[in-house]
C-alpha positions as CSV (number, residue, x, y, z in Angstrom):
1,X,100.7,-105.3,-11.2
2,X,101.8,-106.6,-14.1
3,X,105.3,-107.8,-13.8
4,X,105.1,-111.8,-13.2
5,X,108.4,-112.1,-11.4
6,X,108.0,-110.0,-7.7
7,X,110.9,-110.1,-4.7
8,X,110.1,-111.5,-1.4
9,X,109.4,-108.4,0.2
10,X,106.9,-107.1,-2.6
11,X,105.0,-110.5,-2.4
12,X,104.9,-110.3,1.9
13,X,103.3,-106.7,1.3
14,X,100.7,-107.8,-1.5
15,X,99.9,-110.9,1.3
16,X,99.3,-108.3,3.8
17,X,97.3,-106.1,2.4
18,X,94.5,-108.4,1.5
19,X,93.3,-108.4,4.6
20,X,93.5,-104.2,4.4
21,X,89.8,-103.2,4.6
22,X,89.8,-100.1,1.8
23,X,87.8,-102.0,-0.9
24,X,90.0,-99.9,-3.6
25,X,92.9,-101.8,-2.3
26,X,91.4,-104.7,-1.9
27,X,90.0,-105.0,-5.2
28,X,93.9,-104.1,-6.7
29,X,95.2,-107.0,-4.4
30,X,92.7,-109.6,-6.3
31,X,93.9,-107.7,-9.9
32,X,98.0,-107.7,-8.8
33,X,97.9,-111.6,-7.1
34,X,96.5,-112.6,-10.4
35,X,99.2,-111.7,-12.5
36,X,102.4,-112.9,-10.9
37,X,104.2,-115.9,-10.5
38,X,105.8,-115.8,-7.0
39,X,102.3,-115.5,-4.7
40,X,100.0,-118.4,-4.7
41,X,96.8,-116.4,-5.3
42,X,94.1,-119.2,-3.7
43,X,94.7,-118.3,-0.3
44,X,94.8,-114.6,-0.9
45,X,91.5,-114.5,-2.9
46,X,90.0,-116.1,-0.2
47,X,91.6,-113.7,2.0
48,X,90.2,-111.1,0.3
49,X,86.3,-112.3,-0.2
50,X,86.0,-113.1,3.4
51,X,87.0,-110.0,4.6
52,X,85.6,-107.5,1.7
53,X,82.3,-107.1,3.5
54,X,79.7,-105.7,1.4
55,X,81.4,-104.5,-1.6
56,X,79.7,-105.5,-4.8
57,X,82.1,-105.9,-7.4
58,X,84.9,-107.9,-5.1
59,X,83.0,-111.4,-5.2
60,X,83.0,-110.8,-9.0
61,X,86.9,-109.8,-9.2
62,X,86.9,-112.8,-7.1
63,X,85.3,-115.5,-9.4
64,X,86.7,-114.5,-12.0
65,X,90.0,-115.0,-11.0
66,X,89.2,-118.0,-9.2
67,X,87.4,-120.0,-11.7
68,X,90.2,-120.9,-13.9
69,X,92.2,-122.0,-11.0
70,X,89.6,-124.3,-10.1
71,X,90.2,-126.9,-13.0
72,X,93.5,-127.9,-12.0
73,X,93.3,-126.6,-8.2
74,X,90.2,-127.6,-6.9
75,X,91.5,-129.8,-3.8
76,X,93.7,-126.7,-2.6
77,X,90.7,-124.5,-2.9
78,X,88.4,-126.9,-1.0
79,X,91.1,-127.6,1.4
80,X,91.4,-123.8,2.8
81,X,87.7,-122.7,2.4
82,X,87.1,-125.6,4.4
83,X,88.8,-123.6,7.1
84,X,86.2,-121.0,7.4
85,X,82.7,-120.7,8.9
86,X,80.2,-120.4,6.0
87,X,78.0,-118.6,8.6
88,X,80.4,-116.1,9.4
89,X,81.5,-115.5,5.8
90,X,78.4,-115.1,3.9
91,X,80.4,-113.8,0.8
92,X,82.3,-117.8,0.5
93,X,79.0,-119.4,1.6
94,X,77.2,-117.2,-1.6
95,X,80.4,-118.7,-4.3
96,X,80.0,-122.0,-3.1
97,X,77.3,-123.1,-5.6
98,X,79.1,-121.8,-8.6
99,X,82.6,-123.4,-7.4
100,X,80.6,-126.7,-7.0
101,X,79.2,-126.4,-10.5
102,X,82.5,-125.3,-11.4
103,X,84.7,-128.8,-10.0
104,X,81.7,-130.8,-10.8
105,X,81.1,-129.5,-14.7
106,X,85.2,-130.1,-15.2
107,X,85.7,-126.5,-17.0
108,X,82.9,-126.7,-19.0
């Protein structure tokens, strides 16, 4: 987790378990993404908060982790969560008002 430099096959496996459905492992994936260079972490946050059902604290692990991104990253992030169903996702569809206040407040 906290080395910033990871191989190819260490970043596949990190990729692949974000869709595992353990929230422990889950909530490790949003912490280890987070703190390495060689995944981008927008897709695998989103990943992860579309398919962490009703766990509590993932949404939070989330945001927090995706806020800062959202200064400099905002088109990628809109880009890919575009791709999903708000309806089906209700976890996405409940961040959406805080990443819009977010990219519309510029950082503040």
């Amino acid at each position: 987790g906290d080395a910033k430099e990871i191989d190819d096959a260490v970043a596949a496996r990190l990729k692949e378990l974000a869709k595992d459905k353990s929230p422990i492992v889950q909530r490790q994936i949003v912490i280890a993404v987070c703190k390495q260079k060689s995944i981008d972490p927008i897709p695998v946050l989103l990943e992860v908060l579309t398919t962490c059902g009703d766990d509590p604290l993932i949404p939070h692990l989330v945001w927090q982790n995706l806020h800062p991104l959202l200064e400099t990253r905002s088109a990628e992030f809109l880009k890919l969560a575009k791709q999903y169903n708000l309806k089906e996702h209700p976890n996405l569809a409940a961040m959406m008002p805080r990443v819009t206040e977010r990219i519309l407040g510029g950082g503040k």
